[in-house]
C-alpha positions as a Markdown table, in Angstrom:
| # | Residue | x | y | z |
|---|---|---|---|---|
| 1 | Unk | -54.2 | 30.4 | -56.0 |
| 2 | Unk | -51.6 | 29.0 | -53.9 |
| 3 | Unk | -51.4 | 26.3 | -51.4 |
| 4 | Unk | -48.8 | 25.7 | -48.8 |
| 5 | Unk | -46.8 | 22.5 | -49.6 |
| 6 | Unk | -45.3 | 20.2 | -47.3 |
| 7 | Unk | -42.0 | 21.3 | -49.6 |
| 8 | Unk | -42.4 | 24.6 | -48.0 |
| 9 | Unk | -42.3 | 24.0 | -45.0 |
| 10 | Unk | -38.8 | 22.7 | -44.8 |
| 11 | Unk | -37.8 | 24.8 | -47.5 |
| 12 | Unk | -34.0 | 26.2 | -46.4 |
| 13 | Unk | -34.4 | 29.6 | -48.6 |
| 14 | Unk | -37.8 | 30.2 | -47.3 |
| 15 | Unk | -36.5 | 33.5 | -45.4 |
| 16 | Unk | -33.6 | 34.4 | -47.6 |
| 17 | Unk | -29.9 | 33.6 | -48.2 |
| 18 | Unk | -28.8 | 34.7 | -44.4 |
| 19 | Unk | -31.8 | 34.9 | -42.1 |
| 20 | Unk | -30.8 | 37.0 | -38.6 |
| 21 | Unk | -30.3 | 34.0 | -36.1 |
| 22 | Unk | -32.4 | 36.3 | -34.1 |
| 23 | Unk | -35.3 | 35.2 | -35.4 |
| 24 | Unk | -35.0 | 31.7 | -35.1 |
| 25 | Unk | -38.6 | 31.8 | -32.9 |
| 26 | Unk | -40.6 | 33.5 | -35.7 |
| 27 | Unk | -39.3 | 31.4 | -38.4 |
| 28 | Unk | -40.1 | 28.5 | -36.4 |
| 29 | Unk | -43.9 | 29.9 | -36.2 |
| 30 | Unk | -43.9 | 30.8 | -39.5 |
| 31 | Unk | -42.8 | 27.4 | -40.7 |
| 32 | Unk | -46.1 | 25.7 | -37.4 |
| 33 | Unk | -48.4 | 27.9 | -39.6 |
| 34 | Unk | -47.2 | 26.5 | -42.9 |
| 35 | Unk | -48.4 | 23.3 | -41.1 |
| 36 | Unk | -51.5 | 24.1 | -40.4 |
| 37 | Unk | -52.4 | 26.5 | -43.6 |
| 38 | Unk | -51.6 | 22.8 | -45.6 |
| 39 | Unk | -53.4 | 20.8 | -43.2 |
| 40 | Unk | -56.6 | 23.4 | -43.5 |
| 41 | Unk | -55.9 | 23.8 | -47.2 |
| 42 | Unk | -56.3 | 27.1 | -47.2 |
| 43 | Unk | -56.3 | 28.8 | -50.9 |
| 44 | Unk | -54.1 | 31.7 | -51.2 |
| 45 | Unk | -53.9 | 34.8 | -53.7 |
| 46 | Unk | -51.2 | 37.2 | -52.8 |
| 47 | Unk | -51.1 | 40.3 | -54.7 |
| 48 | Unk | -48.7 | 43.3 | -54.2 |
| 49 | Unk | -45.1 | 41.8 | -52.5 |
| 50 | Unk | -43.1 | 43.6 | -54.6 |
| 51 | Unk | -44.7 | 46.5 | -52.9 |
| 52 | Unk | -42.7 | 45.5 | -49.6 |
| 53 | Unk | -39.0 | 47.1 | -49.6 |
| 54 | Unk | -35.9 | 44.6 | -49.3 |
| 55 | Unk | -34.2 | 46.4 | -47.0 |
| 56 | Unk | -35.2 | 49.1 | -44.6 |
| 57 | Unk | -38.3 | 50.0 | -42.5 |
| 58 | Unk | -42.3 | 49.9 | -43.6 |
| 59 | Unk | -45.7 | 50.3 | -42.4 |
| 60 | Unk | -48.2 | 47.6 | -43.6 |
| 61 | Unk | -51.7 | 49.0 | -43.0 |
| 62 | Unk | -54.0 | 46.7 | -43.2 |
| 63 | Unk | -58.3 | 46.1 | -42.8 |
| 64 | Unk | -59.2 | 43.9 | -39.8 |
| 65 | Unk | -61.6 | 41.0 | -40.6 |
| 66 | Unk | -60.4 | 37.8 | -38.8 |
| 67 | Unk | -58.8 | 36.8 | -35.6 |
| 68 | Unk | -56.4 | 35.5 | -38.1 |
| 69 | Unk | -55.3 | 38.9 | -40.3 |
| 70 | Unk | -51.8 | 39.0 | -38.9 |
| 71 | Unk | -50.9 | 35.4 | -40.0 |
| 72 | Unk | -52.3 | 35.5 | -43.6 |
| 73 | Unk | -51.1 | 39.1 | -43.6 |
| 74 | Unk | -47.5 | 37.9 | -43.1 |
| 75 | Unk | -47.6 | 36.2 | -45.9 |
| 76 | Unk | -47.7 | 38.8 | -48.2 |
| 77 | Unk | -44.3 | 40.3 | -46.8 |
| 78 | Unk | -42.9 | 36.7 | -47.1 |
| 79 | Unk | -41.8 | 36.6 | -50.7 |
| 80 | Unk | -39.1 | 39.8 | -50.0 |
| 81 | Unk | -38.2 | 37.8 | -46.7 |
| 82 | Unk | -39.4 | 40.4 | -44.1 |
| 83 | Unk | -40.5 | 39.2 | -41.3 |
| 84 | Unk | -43.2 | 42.1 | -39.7 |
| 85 | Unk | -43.5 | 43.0 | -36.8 |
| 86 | Unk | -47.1 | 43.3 | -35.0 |
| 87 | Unk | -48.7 | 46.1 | -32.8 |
| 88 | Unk | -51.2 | 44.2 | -30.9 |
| 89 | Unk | -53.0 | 44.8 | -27.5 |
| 90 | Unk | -50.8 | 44.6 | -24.4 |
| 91 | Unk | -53.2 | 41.8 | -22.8 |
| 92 | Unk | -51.9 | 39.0 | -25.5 |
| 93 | Unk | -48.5 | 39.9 | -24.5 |
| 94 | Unk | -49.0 | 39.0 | -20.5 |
| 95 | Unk | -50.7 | 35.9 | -21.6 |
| 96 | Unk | -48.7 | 32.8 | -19.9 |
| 97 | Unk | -48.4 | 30.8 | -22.8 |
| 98 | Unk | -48.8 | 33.2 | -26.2 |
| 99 | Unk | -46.6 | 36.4 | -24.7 |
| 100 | Unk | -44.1 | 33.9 | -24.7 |
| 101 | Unk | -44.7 | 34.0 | -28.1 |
| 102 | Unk | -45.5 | 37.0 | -28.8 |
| 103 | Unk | -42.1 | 38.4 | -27.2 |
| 104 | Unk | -39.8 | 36.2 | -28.8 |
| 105 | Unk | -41.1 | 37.4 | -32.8 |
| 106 | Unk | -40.7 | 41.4 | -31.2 |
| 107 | Unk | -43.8 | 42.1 | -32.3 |
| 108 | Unk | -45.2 | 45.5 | -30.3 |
| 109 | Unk | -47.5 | 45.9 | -26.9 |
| 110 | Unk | -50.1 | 48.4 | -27.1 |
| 111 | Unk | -51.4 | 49.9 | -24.2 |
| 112 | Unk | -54.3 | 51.6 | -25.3 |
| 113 | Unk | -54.5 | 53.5 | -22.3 |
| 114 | Unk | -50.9 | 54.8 | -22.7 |
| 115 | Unk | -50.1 | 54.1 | -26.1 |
| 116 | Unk | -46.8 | 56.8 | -26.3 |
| 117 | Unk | -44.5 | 53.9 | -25.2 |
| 118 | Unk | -46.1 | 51.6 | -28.0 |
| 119 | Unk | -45.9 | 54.4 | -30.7 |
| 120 | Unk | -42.2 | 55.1 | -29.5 |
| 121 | Unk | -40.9 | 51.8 | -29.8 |
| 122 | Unk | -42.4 | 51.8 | -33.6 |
| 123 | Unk | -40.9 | 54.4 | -34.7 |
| 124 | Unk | -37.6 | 52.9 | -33.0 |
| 125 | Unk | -38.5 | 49.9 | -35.2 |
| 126 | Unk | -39.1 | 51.4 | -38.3 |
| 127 | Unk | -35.7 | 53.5 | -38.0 |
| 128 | Unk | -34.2 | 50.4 | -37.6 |
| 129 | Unk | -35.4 | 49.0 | -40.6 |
| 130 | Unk | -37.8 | 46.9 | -39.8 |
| 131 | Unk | -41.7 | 46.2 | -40.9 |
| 132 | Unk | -44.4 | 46.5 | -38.7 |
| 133 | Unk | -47.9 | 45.7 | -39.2 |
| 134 | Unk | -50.5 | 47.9 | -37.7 |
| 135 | Unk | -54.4 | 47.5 | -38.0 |
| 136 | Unk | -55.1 | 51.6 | -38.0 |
| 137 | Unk | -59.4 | 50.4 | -37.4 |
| 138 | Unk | -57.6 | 49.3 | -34.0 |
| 139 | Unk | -60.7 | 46.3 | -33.5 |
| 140 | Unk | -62.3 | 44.2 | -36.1 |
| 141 | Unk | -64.9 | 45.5 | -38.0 |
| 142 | Unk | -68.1 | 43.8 | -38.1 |
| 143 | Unk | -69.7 | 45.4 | -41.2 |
| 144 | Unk | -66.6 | 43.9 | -43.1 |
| 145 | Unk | -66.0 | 47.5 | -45.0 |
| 146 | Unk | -63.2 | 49.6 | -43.9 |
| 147 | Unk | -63.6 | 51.9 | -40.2 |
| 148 | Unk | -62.2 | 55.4 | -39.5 |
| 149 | Unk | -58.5 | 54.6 | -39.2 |
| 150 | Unk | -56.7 | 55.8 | -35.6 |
| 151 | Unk | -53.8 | 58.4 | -36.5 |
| 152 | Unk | -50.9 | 56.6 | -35.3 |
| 153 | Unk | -49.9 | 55.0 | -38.5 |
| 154 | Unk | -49.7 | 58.1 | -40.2 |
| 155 | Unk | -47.5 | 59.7 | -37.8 |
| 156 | Unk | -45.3 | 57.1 | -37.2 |
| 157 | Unk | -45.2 | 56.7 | -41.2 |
| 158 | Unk | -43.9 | 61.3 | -40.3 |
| 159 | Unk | -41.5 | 60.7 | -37.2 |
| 160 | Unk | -39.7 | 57.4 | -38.7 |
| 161 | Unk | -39.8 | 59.1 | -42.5 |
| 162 | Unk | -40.9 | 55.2 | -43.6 |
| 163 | Unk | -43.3 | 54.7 | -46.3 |
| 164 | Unk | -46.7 | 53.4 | -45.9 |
| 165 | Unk | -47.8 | 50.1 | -47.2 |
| 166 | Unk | -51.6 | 49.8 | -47.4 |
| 167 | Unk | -52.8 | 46.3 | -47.7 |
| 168 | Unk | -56.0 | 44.1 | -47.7 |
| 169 | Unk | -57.2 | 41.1 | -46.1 |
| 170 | Unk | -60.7 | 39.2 | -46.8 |
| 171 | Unk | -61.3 | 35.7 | -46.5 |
| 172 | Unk | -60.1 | 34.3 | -43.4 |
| 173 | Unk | -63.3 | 36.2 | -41.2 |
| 174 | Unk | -65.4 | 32.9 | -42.7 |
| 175 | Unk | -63.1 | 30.9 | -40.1 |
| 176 | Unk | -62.5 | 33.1 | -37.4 |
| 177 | Unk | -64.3 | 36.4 | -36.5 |
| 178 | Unk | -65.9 | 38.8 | -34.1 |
| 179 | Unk | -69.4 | 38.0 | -33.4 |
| 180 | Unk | -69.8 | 34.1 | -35.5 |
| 181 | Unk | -68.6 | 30.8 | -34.3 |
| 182 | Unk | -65.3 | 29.5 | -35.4 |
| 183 | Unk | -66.1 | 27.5 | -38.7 |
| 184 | Unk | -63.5 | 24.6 | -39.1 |
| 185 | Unk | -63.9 | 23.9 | -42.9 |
| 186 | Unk | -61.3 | 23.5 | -45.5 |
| 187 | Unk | -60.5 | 24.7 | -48.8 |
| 188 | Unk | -61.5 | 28.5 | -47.7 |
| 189 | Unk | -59.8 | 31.0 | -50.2 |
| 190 | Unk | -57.5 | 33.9 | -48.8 |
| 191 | Unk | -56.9 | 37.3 | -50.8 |
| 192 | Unk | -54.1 | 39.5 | -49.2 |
| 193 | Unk | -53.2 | 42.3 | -51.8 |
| 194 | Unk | -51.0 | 45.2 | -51.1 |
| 195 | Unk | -50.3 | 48.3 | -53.0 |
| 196 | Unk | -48.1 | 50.8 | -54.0 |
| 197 | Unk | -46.1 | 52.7 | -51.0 |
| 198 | Unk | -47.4 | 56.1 | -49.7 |
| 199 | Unk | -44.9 | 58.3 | -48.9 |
| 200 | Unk | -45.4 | 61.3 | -47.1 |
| 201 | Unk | -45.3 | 64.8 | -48.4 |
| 202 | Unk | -43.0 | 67.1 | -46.9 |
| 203 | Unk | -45.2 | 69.4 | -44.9 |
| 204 | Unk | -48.3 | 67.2 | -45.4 |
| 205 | Unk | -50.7 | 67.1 | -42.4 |
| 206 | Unk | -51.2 | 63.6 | -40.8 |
| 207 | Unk | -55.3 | 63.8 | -41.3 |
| 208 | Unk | -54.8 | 64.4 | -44.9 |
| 209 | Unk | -51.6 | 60.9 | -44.9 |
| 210 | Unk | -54.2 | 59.2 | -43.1 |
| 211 | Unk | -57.3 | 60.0 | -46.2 |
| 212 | Unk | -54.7 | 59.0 | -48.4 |
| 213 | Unk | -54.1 | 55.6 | -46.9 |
| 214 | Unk | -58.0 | 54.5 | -46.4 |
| 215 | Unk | -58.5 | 55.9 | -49.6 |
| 216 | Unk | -56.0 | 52.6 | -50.8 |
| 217 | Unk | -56.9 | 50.3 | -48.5 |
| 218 | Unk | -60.8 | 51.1 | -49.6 |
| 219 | Unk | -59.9 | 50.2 | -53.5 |
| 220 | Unk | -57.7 | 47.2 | -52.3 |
| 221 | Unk | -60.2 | 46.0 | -50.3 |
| 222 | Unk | -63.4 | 46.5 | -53.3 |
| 223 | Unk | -60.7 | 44.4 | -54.7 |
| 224 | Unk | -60.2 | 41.8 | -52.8 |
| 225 | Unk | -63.9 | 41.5 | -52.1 |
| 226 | Unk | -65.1 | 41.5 | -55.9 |
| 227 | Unk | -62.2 | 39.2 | -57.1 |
| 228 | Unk | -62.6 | 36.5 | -54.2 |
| 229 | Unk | -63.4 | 33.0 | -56.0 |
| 230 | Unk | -65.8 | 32.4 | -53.7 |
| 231 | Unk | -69.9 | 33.3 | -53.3 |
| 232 | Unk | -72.4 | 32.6 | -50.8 |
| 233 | Unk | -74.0 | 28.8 | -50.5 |
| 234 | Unk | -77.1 | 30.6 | -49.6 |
| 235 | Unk | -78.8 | 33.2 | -48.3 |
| 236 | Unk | -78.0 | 32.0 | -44.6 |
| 237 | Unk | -74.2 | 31.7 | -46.1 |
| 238 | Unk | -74.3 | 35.5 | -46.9 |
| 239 | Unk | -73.2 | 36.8 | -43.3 |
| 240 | Unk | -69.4 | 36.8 | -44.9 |
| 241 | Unk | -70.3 | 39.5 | -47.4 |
| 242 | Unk | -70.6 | 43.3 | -46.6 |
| 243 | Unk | -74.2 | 44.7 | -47.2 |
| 244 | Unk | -73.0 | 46.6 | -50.5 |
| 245 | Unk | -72.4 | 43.9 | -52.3 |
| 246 | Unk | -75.7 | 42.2 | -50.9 |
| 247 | Unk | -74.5 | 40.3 | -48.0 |
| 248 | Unk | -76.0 | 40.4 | -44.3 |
| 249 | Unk | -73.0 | 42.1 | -42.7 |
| 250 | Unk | -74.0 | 44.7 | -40.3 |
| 251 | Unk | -73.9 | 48.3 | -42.4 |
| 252 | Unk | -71.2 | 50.7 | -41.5 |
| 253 | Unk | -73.8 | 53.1 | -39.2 |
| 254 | Unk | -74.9 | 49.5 | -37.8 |
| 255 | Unk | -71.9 | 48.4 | -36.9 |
| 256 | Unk | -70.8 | 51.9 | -35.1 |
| 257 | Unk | -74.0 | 51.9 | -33.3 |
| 258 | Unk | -73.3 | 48.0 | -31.7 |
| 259 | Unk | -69.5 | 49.1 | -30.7 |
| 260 | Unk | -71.0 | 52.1 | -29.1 |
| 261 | Unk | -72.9 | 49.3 | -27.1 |
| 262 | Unk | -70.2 | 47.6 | -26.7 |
| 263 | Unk | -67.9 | 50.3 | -24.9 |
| 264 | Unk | -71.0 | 51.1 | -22.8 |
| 265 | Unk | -70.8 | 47.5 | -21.6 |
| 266 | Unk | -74.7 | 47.0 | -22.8 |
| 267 | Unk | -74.2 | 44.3 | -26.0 |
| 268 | Unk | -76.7 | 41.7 | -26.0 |
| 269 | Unk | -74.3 | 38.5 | -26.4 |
| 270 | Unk | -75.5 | 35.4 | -28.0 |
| 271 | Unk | -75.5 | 32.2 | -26.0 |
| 272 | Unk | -72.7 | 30.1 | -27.3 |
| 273 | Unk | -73.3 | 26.2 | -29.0 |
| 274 | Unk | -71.8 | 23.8 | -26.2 |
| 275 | Unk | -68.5 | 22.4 | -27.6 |
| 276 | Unk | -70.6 | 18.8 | -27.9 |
| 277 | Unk | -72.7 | 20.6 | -30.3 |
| 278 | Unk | -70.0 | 22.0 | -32.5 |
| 279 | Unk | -68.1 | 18.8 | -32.9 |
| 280 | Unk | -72.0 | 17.7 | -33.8 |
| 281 | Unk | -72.2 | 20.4 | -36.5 |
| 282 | Unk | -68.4 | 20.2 | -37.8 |
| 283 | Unk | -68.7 | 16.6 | -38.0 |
| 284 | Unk | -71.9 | 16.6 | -40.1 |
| 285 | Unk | -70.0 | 18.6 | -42.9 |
């Protein structure tokens, strides 16, 4: 397991021997979330960076768990000193203090209402030779199991000829994720592990790239998942684990049927602990 040192985060070859000046902003960020990965003591096991090319562009497919994927997720590029570039929903970007943000690393706006611009300016990425990091479930998933993946991973991976990295995230959804209250704790173990590249077949059709790539990030997720150092407190500590592998996670059909809900506008939210009453609960641990 690996912690992020204090030593890290002034480390000079942290992003290679001549980082773009470019990029000043995202190392910066990379370098505030060494900061606060040490401060929360986070536990990390990253699997698979050799996986990630040197030079030239990728697609890291990942599962969505936390509000927290992409950071963790960057990690695992980290070691071959990419930096990757994020789709993410077009709202973040017009936000007045993380678009800021969020413009100056280049990751991508996605416009799910007109997403050709955002698929256009991936491929222009990729053939580039950058990385970019999509999340093909396109929303968290609640049952914490893997969703039918949207095709524009796959055909990116076909216009830009780059290979497809499929990758695994589980941990960080015990802080941050859809549904539960933020849980402030320490010492919460991380798994990113990412596999071997997927390269598309000349001629192959985009539904069968796209089997292919759930298919991996399904085995690197069981992974992840049965290799994590961590197990329930209890049985009200089991919401983290998917329902397989006898957790309280929403099953998969479950899980559809509540986002169906959810589009319609008819979910049943839960009434939220006043922030008194979470300083109550976090200072009591």
């Amino acid at each position: 397991m690996y912690t992020a040192s204090w030593r890290d985060v002034v480390r000079p070859g942290l992003f290679g021997p001549s980082p773009d000046p470019r990029d000043r902003p995202y190392r910066a960020i990379i370098r505030l979330a060494l900061v606060v990965f040490r401060l929360f003591g986070f536990r990390f096991d990253v699997r698979g960076s050799e996986h990630v090319p040197t030079t030239g562009g990728a697609i890291i497919c990942s599962n969505h768990v936390s509000f927290f994927d992409f950071t963790f997720l960057g990690l695992g590029a980290l070691p071959q000193h990419r930096l990757v570039r994020f789709m993410a929903k077009s709202p973040v970007f017009e936000h007045w203090f993380a678009g800021r943000f969020m413009r100056a690393m280049k990751h991508i706006p996605v416009d799910r209402k007109a997403g050709s611009a955002a698929f256009e300016a991936a491929v222009r990425a990729l053939k580039d030779g950058e990385v970019v990091g999509v999340f093909p479930e396109a929303t968290i998933s609640t049952s914490f199991t893997v969703k039918d993946l949207k095709a524009g991973a796959a055909r990116m991976a076909v216009d830009s000829g780059a290979p497809i990295i499929p990758a695994a995230v589980w941990g960080g959804h015990r802080v941050a994720t859809k549904n539960h209250e933020v849980e402030l704790r320490r010492g919460v173990p991380v798994t990113v592990v990412l596999g071997e590249p997927i390269v598309a077949e000349p001629g192959e059709q985009i539904g069968a790239l796209l089997d292919r790539t759930r298919t991996a990030m399904e085995a690197l997720l069981d992974e992840a998942q049965r290799s994590y150092p961590d197990r329930p407190a209890g049985d009200d500590d089991r919401w983290w684990l998917p329902a397989h592998l006898g957790g309280t996670a929403p099953t998969p059909s479950e899980a559809a049927a509540a986002d169906t809900l959810r589009a319609a506008g008819r979910e049943v939210k839960k009434r939220k602990k006043s922030p008194l009453a979470r300083l109550t609960a976090l200072l009591r641990r």
